[in-house]
N, C-alpha and C positions, 0 to 999 in steps of 0.2 A: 470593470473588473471588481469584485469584492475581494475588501483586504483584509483577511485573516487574524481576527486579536491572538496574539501568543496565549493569552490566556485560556482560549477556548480550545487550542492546539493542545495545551498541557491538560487541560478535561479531557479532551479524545487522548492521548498518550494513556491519565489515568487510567481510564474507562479499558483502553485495550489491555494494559499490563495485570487489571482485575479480572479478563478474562483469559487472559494468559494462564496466569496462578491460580482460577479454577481449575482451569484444565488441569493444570499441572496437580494439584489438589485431587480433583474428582479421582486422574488417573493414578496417583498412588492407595490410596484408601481400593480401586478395584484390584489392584495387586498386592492390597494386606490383605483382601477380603478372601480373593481365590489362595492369597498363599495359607493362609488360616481356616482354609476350608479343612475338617477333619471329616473324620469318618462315617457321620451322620447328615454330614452335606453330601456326603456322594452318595449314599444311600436314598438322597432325596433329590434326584433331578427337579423335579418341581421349583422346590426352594431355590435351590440355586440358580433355575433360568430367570424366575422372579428377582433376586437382585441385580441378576445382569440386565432385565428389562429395567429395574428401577433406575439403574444407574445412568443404563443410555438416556430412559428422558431426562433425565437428570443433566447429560450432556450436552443435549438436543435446546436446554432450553437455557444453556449458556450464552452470554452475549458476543455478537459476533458483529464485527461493522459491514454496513452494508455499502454498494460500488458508490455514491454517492460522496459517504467519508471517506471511502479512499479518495476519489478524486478530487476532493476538496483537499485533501494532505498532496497529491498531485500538483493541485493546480497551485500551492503555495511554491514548492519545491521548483516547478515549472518556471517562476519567477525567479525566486534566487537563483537557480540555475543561468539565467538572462545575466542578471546581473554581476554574476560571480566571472562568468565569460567572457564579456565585452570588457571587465574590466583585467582579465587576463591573472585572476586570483585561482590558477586551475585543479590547488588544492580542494578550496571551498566549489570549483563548477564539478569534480571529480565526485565530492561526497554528496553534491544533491544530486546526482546522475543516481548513485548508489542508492539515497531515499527512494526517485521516483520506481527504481526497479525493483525495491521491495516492494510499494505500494502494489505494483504490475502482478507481481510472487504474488501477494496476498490474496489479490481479486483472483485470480486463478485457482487458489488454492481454497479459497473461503468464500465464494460465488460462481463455482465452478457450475453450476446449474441453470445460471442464469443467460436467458439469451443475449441478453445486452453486450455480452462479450466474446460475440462471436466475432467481431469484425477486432478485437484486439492486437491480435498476430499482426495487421499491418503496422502498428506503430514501432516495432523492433527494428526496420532499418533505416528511419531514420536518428533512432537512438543509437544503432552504431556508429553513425555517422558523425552524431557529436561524440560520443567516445574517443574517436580516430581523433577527432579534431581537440580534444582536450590532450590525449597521449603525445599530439604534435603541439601543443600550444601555439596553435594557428590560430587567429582569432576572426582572420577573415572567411575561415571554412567553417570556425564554430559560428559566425552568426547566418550563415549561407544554409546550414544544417540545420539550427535552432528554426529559421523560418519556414525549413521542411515538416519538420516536426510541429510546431503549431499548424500549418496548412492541414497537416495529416489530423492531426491529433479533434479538428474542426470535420473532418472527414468521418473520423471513426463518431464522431456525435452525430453526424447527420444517420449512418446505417444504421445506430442505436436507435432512433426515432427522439434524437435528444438534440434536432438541428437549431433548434433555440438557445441550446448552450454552445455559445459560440466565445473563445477566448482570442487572445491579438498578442503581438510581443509586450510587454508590461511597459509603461513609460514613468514608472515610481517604483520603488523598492516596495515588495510585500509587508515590511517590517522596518523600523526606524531606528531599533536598536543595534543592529547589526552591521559592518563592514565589509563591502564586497571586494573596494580596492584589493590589491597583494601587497601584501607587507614588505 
């Protein structure tokens, strides 16, 4: 298993939150642009389809992570997850359930094209599964769940054509600086 420097984690956070605030950027400037359009932009379709092309590539060639960094932010999450659980801290195994389903959100939303995740949909019931078992603080149903979920999760990499990336339950923490006991 590769273990994740924090440091590298906080360059992908950077790197997303800089194409977050593109967006967020690009798409306000296209809403001064149309609201500012006057009487001479509408007199000119032309002109104006032309900024709206510009802006799209403009959009198109913002940066976007691809399934790979999600699942690299997965498979860190996947671990504390482990850890937060067994040791019955189900605040902290609650909020990396919460990580791994954004990561899940994002590839869907920002990879939606990509075949690789067409076999995704299977791994949602064994994430319910640790849910139930977090919302019960059962820790023998969370680690019964957690090994469904890695099983699967080695599953959905093999229909990927990705059956070399194969992950296990963690037997070290992803990170050294961190506390998974419960307080």
């Amino acid at each position: 298993m590769i273990l994740y420097d924090p440091a590298v984690l906080r360059i992908f956070n950077f790197i997303h939150s800089i194409r977050d605030t593109m967006k967020i950027f690009l798409s306000t400037l296209m809403i001064l642009i149309f609201g500012s359009c006057n009487q001479q932009a509408e007199t000119n379709p032309m002109a104006l389809q032309k900024q709206i092309d510009s802006l799209r590539r403009r959009l198109d060639n913002v940066y976007s992570p691809g399934i790979g960094e999600y699942m690299s932010s997965i498979q860190t999450h996947h671990a504390k997850l482990w850890f937060a659980g067994k040791n019955g801290n189900w605040a902290l195994a609650n909020f990396e359930m919460e990580e791994i389903q954004e990561s899940l959100d994002n590839i869907q939303k920002h990879c939606a094209d990509s075949p690789e995740i067409r076999s995704l949909p299977m791994i949602y019931p064994p994430l319910d599964s640790i849910k139930l078992s977090i919302t019960q603080k059962n820790i023998v149903s969370f680690k019964s769940s957690f090994n469904l979920l890695t099983i699967t999760c080695n599953n959905c990499h093999k229909l990927a054509n990705h059956a070399f990336n194969v992950i296990r339950i963690p037997d070290a923490p992803p990170v050294t600086n961190q506390v998974f006991e419960k307080n």
